[in-house]
N, C-alpha and C positions, 0 to 999 in steps of 0.2 A: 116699362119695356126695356127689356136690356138689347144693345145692340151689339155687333161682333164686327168686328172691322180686322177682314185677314190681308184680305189681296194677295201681291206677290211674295211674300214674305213667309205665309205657310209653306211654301213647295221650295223657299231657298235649299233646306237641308233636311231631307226628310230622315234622314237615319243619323242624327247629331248622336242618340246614344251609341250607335251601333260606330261612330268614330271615333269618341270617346273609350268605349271599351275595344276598340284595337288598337292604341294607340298606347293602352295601359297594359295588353295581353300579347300582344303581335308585333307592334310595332320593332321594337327593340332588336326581332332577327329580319324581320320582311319589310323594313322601313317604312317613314313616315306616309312615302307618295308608293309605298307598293314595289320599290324597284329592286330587290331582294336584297342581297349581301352576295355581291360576285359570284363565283364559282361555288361557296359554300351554302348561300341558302337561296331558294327561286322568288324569281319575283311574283307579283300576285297583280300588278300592272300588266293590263295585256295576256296572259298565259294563258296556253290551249288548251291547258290542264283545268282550269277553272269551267271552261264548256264542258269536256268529253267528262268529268266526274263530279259533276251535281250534285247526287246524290251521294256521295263518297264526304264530300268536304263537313259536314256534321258528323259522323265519327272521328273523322283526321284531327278535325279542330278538340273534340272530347278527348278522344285516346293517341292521340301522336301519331307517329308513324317514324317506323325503324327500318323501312326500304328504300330499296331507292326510285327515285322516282325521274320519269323526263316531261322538264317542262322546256315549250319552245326549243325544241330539237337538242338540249342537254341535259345532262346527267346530272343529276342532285343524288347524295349520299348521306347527306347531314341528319342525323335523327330530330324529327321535330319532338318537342315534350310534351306529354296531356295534359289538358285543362279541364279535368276532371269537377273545377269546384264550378266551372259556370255553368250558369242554370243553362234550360230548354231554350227561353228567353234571351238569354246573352246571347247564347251562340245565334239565333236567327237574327235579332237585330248587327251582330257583326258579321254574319254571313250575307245579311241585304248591303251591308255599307260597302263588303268588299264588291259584290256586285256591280253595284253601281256607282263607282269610283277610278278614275286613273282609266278611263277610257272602255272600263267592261261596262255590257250591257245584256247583264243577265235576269234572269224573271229573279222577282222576288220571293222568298221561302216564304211559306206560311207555314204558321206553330205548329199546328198537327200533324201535315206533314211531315215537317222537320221529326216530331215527337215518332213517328212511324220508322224514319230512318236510321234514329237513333236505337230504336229498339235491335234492331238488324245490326250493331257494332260488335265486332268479336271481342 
């Protein structure tokens, strides 16, 4: 009989890859803890824009974005780059890490959905 002994310890970090893989993809312009880079890139701690476009953040994260955009009542200009090579995969588990990290409390993607959203990127 095999037994499984999780306790608290499953639920410490449930999206370890999905911090992993922003920390190696994202990190660098939207910092470690989410708090952007000043006036040139938004933060992803906190921001309104992570609610009001859901749906949107799975393309942004694939294909960049060259507009500008307002997060928490400012203007961001800075073109984000696409991350064209990560899978369906990557991006939802770094799309749940951002969620639920640095104070957001967003539902978390599910893969097919995401896979549905992606289909819809220009």
């Amino acid at each position: 009989m095999l037994l499984v002994l999780c306790g608290m310890a499953c639920d410490r970090q449930p999206y370890q890859s999905g911090e992993r893989l922003y920390k190696a993809h994202c990190a660098n312009c939207h910092m470690d803890k989410g708090e952007g880079l000043g006036a040139l890139i938004p933060p992803l701690a906190g921001a309104d824009y992570l609610a009001k476009h859901q749906d949107q953040l799975p393309c942004l994260i694939r294909k960049g974005l060259k507009d500008t955009i307002v997060v928490n009542g400012k203007i961001y200009a800075e073109q984000m780059p696409p991350n064209e090579a990560l899978t369906d995969v990557q991006i939802t588990n770094i799309l749940n890490y951002i969620n639920s990290s640095w104070g957001n409390q967003h539902p978390a993607f599910q893969l097919e959905a995401l896979r549905e959203m992606l289909k819809k990127c220009q």
